[in-house]
N, C-alpha and C positions, 0 to 999 in steps of 0.2 A: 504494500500500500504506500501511495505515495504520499507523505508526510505533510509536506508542504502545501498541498491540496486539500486540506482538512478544515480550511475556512469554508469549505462550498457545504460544507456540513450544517452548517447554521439555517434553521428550519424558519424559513418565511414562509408568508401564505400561502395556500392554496383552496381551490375549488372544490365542494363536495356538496354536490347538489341534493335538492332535498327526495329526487327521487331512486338515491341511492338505497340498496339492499339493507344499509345498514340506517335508515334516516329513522329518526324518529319521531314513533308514533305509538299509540298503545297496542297489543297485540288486536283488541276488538274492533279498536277502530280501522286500522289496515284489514281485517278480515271485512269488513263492512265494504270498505272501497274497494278490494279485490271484485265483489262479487256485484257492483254497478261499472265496473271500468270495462269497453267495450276495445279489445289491441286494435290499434289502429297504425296502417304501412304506409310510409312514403314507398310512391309512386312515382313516375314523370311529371314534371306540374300539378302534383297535388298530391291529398293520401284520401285512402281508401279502410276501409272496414277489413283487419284482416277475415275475415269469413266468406268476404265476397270479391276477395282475390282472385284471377284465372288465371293467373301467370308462378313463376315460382320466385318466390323475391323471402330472402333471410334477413330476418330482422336482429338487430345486434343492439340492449339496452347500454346505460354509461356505465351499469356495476360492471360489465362482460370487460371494459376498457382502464376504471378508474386503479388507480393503486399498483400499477402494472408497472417496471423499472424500463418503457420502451420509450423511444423519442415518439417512434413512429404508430399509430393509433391503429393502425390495420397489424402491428408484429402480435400485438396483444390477444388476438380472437386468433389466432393459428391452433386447428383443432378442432374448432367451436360449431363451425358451420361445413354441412354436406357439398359437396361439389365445387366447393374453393379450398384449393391448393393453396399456401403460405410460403415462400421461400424466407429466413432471415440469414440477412451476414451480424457479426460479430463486430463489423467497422461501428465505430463511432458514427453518429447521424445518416449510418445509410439506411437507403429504402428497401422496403421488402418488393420480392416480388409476387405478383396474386394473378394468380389462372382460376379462370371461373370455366367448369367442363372444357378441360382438357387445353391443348395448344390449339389455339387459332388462328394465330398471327404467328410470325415470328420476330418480326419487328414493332408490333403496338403493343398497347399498354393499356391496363385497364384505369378508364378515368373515372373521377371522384365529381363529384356535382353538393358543392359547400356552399349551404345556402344559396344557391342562384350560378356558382361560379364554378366552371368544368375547368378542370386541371388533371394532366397526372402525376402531380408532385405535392403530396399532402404532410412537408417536413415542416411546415411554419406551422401548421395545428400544433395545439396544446390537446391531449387526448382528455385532460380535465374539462375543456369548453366542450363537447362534445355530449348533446342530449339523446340522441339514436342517432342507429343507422340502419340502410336499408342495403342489400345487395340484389340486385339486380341480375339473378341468372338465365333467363330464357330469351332468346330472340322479339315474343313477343311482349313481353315487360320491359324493353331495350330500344324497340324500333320508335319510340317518343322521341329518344336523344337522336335518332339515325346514324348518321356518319359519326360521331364524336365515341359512338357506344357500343364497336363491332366485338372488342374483346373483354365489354362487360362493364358495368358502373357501378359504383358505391354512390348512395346518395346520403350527403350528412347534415345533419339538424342540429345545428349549434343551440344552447341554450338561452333562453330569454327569460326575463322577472315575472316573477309571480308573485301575488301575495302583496297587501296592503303595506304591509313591514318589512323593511330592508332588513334581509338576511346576509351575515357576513358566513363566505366558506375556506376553509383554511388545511390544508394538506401540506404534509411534506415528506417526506421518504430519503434517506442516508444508503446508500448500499456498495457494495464489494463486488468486483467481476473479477471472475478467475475462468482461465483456460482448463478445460479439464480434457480430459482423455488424449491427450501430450504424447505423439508417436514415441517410441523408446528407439533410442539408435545406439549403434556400439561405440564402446569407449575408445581409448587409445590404444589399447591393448588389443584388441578385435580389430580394429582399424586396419591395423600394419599388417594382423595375420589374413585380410584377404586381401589386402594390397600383394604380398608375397604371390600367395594362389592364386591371385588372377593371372599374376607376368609365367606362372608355373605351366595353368591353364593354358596361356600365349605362345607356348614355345621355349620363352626366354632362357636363358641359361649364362647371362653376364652377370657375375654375382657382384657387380659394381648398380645396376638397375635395382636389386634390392633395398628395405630400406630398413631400418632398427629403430628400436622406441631409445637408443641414445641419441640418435639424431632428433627423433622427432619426441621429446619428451613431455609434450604438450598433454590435458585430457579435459578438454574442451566437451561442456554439453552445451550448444549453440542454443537450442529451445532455452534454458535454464539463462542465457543470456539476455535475450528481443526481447522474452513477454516476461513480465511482469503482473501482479492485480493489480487493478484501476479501480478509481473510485466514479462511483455514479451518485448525484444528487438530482432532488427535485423538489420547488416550493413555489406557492402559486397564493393568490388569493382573490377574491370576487367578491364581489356587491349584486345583489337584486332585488329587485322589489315593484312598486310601484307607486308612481307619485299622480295623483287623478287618472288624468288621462296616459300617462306616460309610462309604459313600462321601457324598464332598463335592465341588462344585466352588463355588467364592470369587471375583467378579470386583467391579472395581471402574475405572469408565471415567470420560470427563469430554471434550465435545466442544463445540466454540466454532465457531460460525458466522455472521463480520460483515456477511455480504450485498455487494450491489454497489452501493448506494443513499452518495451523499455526507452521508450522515447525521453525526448530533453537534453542529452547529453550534447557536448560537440557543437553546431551549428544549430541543430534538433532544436526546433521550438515545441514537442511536444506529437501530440495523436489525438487530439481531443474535438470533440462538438462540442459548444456552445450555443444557447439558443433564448434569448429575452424575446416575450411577446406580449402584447396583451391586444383585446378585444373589446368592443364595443358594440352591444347589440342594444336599439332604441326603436321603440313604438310608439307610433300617435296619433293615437284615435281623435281627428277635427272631427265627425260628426260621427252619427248611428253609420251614416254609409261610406265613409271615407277613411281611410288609414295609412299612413305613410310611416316607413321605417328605414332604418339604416344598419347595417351589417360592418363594421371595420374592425380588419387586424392589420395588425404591423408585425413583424418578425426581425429580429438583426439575429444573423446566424452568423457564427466564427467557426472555422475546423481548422487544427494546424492538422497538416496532411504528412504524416511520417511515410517512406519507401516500407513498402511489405516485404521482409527478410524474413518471411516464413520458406517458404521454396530454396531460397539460399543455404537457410540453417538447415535443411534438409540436406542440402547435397552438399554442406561444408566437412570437411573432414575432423577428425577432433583432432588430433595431433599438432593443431596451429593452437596459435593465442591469440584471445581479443585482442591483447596490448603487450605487446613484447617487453618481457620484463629487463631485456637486455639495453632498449634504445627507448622505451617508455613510447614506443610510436605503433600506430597499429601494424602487427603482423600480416606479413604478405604471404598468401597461401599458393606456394612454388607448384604443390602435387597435382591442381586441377586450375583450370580457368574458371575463379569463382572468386567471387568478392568478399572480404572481410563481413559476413552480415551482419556485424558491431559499427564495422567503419560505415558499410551500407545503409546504416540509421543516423548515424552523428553524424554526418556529410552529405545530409541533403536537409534543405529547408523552403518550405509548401506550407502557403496560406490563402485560404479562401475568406474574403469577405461578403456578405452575401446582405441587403435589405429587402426585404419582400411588403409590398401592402398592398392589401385587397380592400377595396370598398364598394359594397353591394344596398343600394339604394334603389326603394322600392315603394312602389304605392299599389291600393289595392280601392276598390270604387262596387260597392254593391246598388244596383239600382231595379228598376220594376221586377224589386221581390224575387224573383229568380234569375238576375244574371250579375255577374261578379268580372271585372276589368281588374285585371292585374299587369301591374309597367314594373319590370325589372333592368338596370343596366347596373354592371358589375365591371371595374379595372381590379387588373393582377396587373403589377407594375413590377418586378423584378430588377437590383443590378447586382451585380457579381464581378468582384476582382480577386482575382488570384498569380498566386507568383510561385515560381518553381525556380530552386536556386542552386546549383551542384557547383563546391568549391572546386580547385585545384586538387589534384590524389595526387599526394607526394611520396604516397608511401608503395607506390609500384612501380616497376624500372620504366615506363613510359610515361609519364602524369599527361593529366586530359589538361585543357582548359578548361577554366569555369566558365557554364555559361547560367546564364536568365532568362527565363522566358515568362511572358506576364499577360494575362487576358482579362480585357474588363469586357463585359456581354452587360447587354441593355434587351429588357424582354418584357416586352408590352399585349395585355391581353384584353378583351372585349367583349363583351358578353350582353349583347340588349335582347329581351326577351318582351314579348306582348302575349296574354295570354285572353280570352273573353271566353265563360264559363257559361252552362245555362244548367242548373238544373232543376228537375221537376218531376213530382208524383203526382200520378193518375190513376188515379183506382189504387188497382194492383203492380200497377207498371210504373219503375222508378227509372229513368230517364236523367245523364249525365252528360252534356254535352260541352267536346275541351275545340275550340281554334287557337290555332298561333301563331304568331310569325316569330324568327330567333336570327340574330346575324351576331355571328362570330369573325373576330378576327384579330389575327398574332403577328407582331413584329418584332425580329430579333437579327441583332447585330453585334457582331464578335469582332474586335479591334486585337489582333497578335502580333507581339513583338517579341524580338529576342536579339540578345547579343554575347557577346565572349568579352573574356579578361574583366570580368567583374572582380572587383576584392570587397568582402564583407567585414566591417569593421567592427561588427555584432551589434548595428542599428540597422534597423526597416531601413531607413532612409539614405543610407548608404548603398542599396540595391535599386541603383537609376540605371534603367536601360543608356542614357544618353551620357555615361561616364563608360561604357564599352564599346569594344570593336567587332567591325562585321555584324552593326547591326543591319537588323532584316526587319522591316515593316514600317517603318517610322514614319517614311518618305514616302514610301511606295503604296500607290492606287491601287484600288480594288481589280482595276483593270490590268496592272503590271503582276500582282502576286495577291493572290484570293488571304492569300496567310495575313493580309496585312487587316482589311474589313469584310468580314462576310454576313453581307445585308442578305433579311429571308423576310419573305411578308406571306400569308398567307389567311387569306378570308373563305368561311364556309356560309349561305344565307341559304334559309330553308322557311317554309310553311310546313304544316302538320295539321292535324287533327285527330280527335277520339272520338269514340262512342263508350259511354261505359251504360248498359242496362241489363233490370233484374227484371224479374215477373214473379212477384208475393215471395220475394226474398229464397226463392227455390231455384231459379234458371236463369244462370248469370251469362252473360256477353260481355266481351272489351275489343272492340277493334279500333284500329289505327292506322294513319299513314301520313308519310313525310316524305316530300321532296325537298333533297339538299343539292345547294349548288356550288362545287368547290373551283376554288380557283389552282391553274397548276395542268390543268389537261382543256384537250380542244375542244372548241365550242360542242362539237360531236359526242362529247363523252363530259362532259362539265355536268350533266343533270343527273341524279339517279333519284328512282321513285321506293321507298322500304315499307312496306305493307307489312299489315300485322291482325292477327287476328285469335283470340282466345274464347274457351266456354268454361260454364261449371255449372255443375247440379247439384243440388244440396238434398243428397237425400233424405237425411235425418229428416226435413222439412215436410217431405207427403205424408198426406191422412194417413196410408200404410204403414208408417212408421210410429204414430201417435201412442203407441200401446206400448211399443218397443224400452226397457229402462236399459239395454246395451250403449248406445251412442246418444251422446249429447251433439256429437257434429261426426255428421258421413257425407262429404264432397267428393265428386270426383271433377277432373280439369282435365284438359288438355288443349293444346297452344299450338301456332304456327307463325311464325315470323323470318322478314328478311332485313339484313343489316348491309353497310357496306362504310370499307375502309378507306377513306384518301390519303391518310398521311404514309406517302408511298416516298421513295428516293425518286426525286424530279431538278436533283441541282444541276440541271444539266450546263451553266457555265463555270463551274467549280472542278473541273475533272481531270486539268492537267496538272504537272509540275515540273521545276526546271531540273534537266538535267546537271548533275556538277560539274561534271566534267564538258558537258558539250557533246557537238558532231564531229565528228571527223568526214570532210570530203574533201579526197587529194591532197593529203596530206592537211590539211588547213583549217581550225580549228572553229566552229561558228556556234553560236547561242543555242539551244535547242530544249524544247519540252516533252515531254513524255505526256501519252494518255496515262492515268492511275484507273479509270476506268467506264465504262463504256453501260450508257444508260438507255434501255430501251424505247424509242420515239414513241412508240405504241401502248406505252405502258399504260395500265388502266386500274379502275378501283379493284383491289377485292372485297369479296362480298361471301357473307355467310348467312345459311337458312338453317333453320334450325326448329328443332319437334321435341314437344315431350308431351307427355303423360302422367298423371301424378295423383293419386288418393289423400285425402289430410280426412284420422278421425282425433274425437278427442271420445273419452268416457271417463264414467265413475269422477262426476261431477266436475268435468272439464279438468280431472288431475292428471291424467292421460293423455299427452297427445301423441299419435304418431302422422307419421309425414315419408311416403313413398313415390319417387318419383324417375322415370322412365324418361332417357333424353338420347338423343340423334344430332347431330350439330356437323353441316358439311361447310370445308372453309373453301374456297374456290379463287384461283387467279394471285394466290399468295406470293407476295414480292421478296425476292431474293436471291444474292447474289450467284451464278451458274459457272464452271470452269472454263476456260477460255485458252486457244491453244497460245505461244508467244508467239506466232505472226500477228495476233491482232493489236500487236503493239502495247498493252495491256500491262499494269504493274505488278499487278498480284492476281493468286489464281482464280480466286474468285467475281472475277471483273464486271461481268454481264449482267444488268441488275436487270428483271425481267420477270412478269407474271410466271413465276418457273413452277409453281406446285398446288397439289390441292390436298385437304387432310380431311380426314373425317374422325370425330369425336361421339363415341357414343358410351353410355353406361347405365348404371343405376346408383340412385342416392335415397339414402333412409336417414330418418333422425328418430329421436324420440323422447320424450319428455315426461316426467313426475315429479307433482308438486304434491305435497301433504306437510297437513298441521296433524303434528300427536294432542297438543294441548295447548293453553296462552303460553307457554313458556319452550316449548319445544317444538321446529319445523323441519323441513329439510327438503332437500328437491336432487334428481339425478337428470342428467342426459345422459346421450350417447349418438353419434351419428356415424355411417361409414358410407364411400365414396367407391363404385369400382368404374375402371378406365379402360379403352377399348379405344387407343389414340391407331390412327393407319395414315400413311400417303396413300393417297388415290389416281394421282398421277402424277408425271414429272414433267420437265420440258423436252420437248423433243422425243418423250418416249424412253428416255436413255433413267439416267441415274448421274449427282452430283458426289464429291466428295472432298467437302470444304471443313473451314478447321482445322484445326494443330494436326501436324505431323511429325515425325521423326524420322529425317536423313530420306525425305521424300515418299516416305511411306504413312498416306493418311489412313485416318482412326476411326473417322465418322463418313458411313454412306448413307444417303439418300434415295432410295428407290421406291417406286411403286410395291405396297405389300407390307411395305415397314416402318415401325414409326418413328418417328422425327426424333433425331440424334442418336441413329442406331449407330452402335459400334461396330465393325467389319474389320475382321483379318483371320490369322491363321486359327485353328482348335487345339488345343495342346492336350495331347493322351498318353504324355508320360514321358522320360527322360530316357535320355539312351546310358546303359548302364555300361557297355563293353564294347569289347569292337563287333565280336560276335552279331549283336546288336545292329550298329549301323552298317554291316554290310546285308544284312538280309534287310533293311528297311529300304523302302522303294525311294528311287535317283531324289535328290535336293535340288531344284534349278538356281529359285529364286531365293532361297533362306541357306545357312550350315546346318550340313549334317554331321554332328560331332560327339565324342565320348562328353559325357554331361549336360551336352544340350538338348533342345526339346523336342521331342516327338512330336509333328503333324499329321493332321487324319489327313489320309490321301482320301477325299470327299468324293471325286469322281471315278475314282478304283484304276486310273488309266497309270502307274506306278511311276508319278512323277510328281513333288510336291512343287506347284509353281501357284503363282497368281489366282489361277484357277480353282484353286481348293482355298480360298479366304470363302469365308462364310460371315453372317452375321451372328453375334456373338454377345448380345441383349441391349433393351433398351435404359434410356433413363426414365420413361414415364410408369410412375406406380401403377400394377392394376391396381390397387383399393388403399385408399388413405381411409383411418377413421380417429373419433376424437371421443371421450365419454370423461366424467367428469360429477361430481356432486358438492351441493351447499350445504350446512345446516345449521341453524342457530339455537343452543341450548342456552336457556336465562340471557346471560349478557355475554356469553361466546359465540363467534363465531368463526366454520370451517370451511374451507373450500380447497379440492381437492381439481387438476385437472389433468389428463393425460392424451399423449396423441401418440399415433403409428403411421407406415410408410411399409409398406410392404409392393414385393413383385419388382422393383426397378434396381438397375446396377446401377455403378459406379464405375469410370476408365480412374484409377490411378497413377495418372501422367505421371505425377510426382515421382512415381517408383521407376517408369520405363527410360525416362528424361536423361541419357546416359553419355557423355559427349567424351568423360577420362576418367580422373581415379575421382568420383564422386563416394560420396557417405553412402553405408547401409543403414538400413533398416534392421532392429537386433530380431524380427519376425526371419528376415532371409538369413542371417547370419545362423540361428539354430536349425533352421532347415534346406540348407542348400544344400546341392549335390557334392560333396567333395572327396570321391570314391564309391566304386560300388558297393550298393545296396545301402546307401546314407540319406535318399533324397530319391523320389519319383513324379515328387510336384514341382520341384525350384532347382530353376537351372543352377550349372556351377559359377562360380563367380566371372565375371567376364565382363566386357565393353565391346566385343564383336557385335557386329550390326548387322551378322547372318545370324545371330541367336536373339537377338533384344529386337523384335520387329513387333508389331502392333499383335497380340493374341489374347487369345480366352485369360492366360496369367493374369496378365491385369484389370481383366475386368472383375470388379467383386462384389457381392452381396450388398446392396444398399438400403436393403428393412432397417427398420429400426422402432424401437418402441423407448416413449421418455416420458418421463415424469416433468410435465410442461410447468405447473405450478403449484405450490402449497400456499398457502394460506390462512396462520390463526391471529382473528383478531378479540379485543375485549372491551365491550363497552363502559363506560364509569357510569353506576347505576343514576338514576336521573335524581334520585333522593339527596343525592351525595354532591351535582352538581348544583344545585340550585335555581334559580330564575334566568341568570344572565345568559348561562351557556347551556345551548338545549343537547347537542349532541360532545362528545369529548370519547375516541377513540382510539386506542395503541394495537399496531399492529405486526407483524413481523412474517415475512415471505419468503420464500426460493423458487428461483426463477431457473428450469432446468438444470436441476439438481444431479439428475440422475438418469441416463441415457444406455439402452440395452443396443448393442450392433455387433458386428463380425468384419467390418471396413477397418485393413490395415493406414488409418490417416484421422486425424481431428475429429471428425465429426463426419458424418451420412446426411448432412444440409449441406450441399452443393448447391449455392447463388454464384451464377454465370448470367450475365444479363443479356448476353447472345442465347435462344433458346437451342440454337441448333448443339450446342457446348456445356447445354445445361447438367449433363452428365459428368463432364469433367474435371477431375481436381487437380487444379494447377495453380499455383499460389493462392489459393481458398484461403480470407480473413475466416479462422475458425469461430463460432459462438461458443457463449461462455455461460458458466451459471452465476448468476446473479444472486445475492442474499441482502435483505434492505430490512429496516425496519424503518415504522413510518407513524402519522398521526393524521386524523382527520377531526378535526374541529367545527362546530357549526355555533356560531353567537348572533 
């Protein structure tokens, strides 16, 4: 723990609203409002009765979010809810990533709709201002937003004053992050003994090539070095109330997060997020029929940005030293081409500063009795500067220059929405009718500079691009080097409209449709129309049913809806760069550019339709609910980039950006729920949900198959075909090591790999006795079949427990980290007890080696990526209210663990693999590992 970080410990205010689990009330009177309170979902512009829902939308209260040690308000409900995937990193202030059924995109992002405001960047929220959420998973509960909502929408309802009297709310939480599950690697002693074995394995035989632990006396455990525990705080506090006409809610938060990274030292300004905000939400009611309001946050976010030397420490050898005790300067590691990852953290320094403000202003106009005019406009105003600074390395026989590189981005967003409502009962027939019009629009512009020979004299201020040389951007138009301003503007305007009708509250309908019009493609292809259409039957509701005391609620639904994506790669004058060197013709040297890559003219939205099916009952006095639901989801014309041969002048393999694939997403999601009171004084409630997955490509481009993503020595890891689903891993099958010669002379010809005593056996797949190219197979995916999450509350007297757990079953893991092999890199003390090193020692792990006919992409590295954790505990205690008196109604301590305890069989950190490319979403290669968190905390209400 870091010491000196122990002021952020000091518990200032925060938010705890009153309709938290733990709020109080008397146990009769919450049983009384339980049983008049009717749940009610946000929707597309507006909410709905959950009973007369047709679509499938998850609702998420503030206890599911509040008290939780996460920046980000969506890390918190990982588990919680059917058919949304959670990805968390471990970085300080990063975002998670959320798959709502399955991959649809591979480039989008599911966005968030705050108060009025579509983003897909929800790090300025405070997860304490947050009153619900709704998730948005069927095409037909989607196609409202159209284009903005193809890979799925969170919608969130910040909190607003209630209540005559200004309620003050006051939380704060102190906690600890620690690394746990820390790969184990061999010491110095193990080190040197396969460094020997491998030059053994090699041939070798100059016993000047060997090496001894005199030489190398070092015993270095590099993990035990980088990470550190990090401290996390968090304190907030809020006002609501109401003053006549006016309600208000008032907060103001401030959360510090130092990572787990041994950062600070050297140059090192640290690993941490920082984030002050606060919020302003005000209502005002001028007449019965008019109401105008305002919605404002502000956010100043700080992250110093340390280099990730996990990967490094990985394949650092221990035999070196951080810090040479000989010359006090960091040790240069002679045995492999690998960085100091001590020096790799103190010698670099990364800071982002970031202001975010959103202001959501609104007015709302009810007139002849059933019609309702709502005017919404909303700015997201973003800037962002950041700097990345790597001194001079003195301490290698070649030292670099230092250089600087610095980006301020200016990002402006727009949100006007008109919505005019009608609705109306008729008899039996209830009748909702939504129009609207919505124009969106984003501009961003990124000003990049960098130069050399910077000297830092341990002030910010000493890092001026214009005190270095061979600057780049300064001078130079967007027109001469895109690196210098790269302006993007882009507007979406659309209409819409719904139906939402019932008949005697038994036969529901909701249809919808929206045409958006984006800018970015040709007038021919700038429109698309997204139609939507939903039902449900309430059966509980027929005379038939009247006698029945089984079900309080028997619905059954089922949906149909179409979406479509624009935010596609269309920067079609951004695509070259200057060659260094130049051309060469006839001898004579001239200026030249290179394509980086090649954008298809024809490129067009994708578009996804999508079906499901779904039962919701509740019984035994609505303490039972369950919820089963049946989904299909095709993604079509998916943009991404295809391989391209080097005539087409092209930089990288992936060049061809182009409607290349289509995917299809189908499965089943179940939840289920129980609430029960024993007595006034003791309650409890259980969930459980689980999620299965059925991800496919459906087609590719051209018919063919891609194979993009990391490779090693030209041999890629990840293919792409029809049949398989997205980020399947491809190479050889490994069925066992060759023990003797014996052995490899009866095993059929090697073309394309070694056939050697200790190395690995391939299935010759097509029988024809030649292991080549041809016998790579697919070799598992990363997409789960079945996530599930279950979890239980319960409050005895003035305790309470909350228990919550989640799983990950059916997908692998590629552990690049282990194949990633270039010279004398580090082991793993897993291969070092089990490699081959003679016969009958080993029939799973090759012998020690760096050959690159034995170390090629195979089943070895692909591994078991299930996993079952213990997501979070939870006990807290209330101070009896006897005890507090008048002033202060609520006064709560509480004390947590935030993934305490994790079941896997993955040789590496952690089975959360966050890769923000989904097609890589498999792979672990420099993975920031998650950590368990332990905090204790307070919630106050005065």
């Amino acid at each position: 723990m870091k010491q000196r970080d122990l002021k952020y410990s000091c518990l200032i205010a925060v938010l705890y609203f009153g309709i938290n689990v733990n709020a109080q009330t008397t146990p009769r009177d919450t049983a009384v409002k339980e049983q008049k309170i009717e749940e009610v979902v946000l929707i597309g512009y507006g909410s709905q009765k959950k009973e007369n829902v047709t679509g499938s939308i998850a609702t998420i209260s503030a206890k599911d979010i509040s008290d939780r040690p996460n920046s980000n308000p969506i890390s918190s409900i990982q588990g919680k809810v059917s058919g949304v995937q959670i990805l968390n990193s471990g970085a300080p202030g990063a975002s998670p990533r959320i798959d709502i059924r399955g991959i649809g995109s591979i480039s989008g992002k599911t966005v968030f709709i705050v108060d009025g405001m579509i983003t897909d960047d929800i790090s300025f929220l405070n997860p304490q201002d947050i009153e619900s959420m709704s998730i948005l998973k069927d095409p037909s509960s989607l196609a409202i937003f159209g284009a903005k909502a193809s890979n799925g929408a969170v919608i969130i309802k910040t909190k607003t004053g209630k209540g005559k009297k200004t309620t003050f709310n006051f939380n704060s939480y102190l906690g600890v992050k620690k690394v746990t599950n820390v790969p184990k690697m061999v010491n110095g002693d193990q080190y040197v003994e396969l460094y020997n074995e491998k030059l053994r394995n090699e041939g070798v035989t100059d016993p000047t090539k060997f090496i001894s632990r005199s030489q190398f006396p070092a015993d270095t455990n590099w993990f035990n070095e980088v990470l550190s525990p990090g401290i996390i705080s968090s304190s907030d506090i809020s006002a609501s109330g109401n003053l006549g006409k006016l309600n208000y809610f008032l907060s103001l938060g401030y959360l510090k997060d130092e990572g787990t990274l041994e950062a600070g030292r050297g140059i090192n300004s640290g690993n941490d997020f920082g984030r002050l905000n606060t919020r302003i939400n005000l209502s005002y009611k001028i007449t019965d029929n008019l109401t105008i309001g305002d919605n404002f946050t502000w956010a100043d976010i700080h992250n110093n940005n340390a280099n990730n030397p996990l990967l490094t420490a990985y394949n650092a050898p221990p035999v070196f030293y951080p810090i040479d005790p000989t010359t006090n300067n960091y040790d240069y590691i002679t045995l492999a081409n690998i960085t100091n990852p001590r020096a790799m953290l103190d010698l670099f320094r990364s800071k982002t500063k970031q202001q975010r403000m959103l202001n959501n202003i609104w007015a709302e106009y009810k007139f002849l009795k059933d019609f309702t005019l709502r005017v919404s406009y909303t700015s997201d105003n973003t800037n962002t500067s950041k700097y990345e600074f790597t001194p001079t390395a003195t301490y290698i026989p070649l030292p670099n220059r230092s250089l600087l590189i610095t980006r301020d981005s200016r990002n402006r967003d727009y949100v006007w929405d008109n919505t005019l409502s009608w609705k109306k009962k008729l008899g039996q027939h209830n009748i909702e009718l939504l129009a609207g019009f919505s124009r969106t629009q984003n501009y961003y512009r990124e000003n990049y500079l960098e130069a050399r020979d910077i000297i830092f004299n341990g002030k910010d201020s000493s890092l001026d691009i214009s005190s270095g040389n061979e600057i780049v951007g300064m001078t130079i138009s967007a027109q001469d080097d895109p690196r210098a301003v790269t302006p993007n503007k882009k507007r979406i305007e659309s209409t819409f409209g719904r139906l939402n009708y019932d008949y005697a509250g038994k036969y529901l309908l909701n249809a919808s449709v929206r045409r958006d019009g984006a800018t970015g493609f040709s007038s021919n292809d700038r429109y698309k129309v997204f139609p939507a259409v939903s039902i449900g039957w309430i059966i509980s509701k027929e005379g038939f049913m009247s006698n029945q005391n089984l079900f309080n609620l028997l619905k059954l639904r089922a949906s149909w809806g179409k979406l479509g994506n624009p935010e596609v790669l269309r920067d079609y004058d951004n695509l070259t760069s200057v060659l260094a060197g130049g051309a060469y013709f006839g001898g004579i040297g001239n200026p030249a550019q290179t394509v980086t890559r090649i954008v298809d003219p024809t490129i067009t939205w994708e578009t996804t339709t999508g079906r499901d099916f779904g039962v919701e009952m509740a019984m035994l006095n609505n303490k039972l609910k369950i919820e089963a639901t049946y989904f299909d989801k095709d993604s079509k014309d998916v943009v991404y980039g295809i391989n391209q041969p080097t005539t087409s002048g092209a930089s990288n393999a992936n060049s061809f950006v182009t409607n290349a694939y289509s995917f299809n997403n189908k499965g089943f999601e179940g939840s289920v729920s129980y609430d029960a009171r024993i007595n006034d004084h003791i309650k409890f409630s259980v969930f459980g949900n689980i999620t299965t997955l059925n991800n496919k490509i459906t087609s590719v481009y051209a018919d063919s198959y891609n194979q993009p993503g990391v490779s090693l020595f030209g041999n890629p890891i990840i293919r792409l075909e029809k049949g398989q689903a997205v980020g399947s891993y491809y190479g050889y099958n490994v069925i066992g090591v060759f023990q003797n010669d014996a052995q490899v002379a009866a095993a059929p010809t090697y073309s394309s790999v070694k056939k050697t005593v200790g190395g690995f056996m391939f299935e010759d797949r097509d029988g024809n006795g030649v292991i080549d190219a041809n016998d790579k197979t697919f070799l598992g995916s990363p997409v789960p079949k079945f996530t599930y999450g279950f979890g239980f509350n319960m409050n005895i007297y003035d305790f309470d427990l909350a228990m919550d757990f989640q799983g990950v079953s059916g997908n692998k893991i590629y552990n690049y980290n282990r194949e990633q092999r270039f010279g004398n890199e580090s082991w793993d003390l897993d291969f070092y007890n089990n490699r081959w090193h003679g016969e009958g020692t080993s029939n799973t792990h090759a012998m020690t080696t760096n050959d690159q006919g034995v170390i090629v992409p195979s089943s070895f590295y692909v591994e078991n990526g299930s996993f079952f954790r213990i997501r979070n505990i939870q006990i807290g205690y209330n101070i009896p209210k006897n005890i507090l008196g008048t002033a202060i109604q609520k006064l709560r301590f509480y004390a947590s663990a935030q993934n305490p305890w994790t079941s896997f069989k993955y040789h590496g950190f952690s089975p959360e693999i966050l890769n923000t490319d989904r097609v890589q979403m498999g792979i672990d290669n420099n993975i920031y590992p998650i950590s368990a968190i332990y905090t204790v905390g307070v919630n106050v209400t005065f």
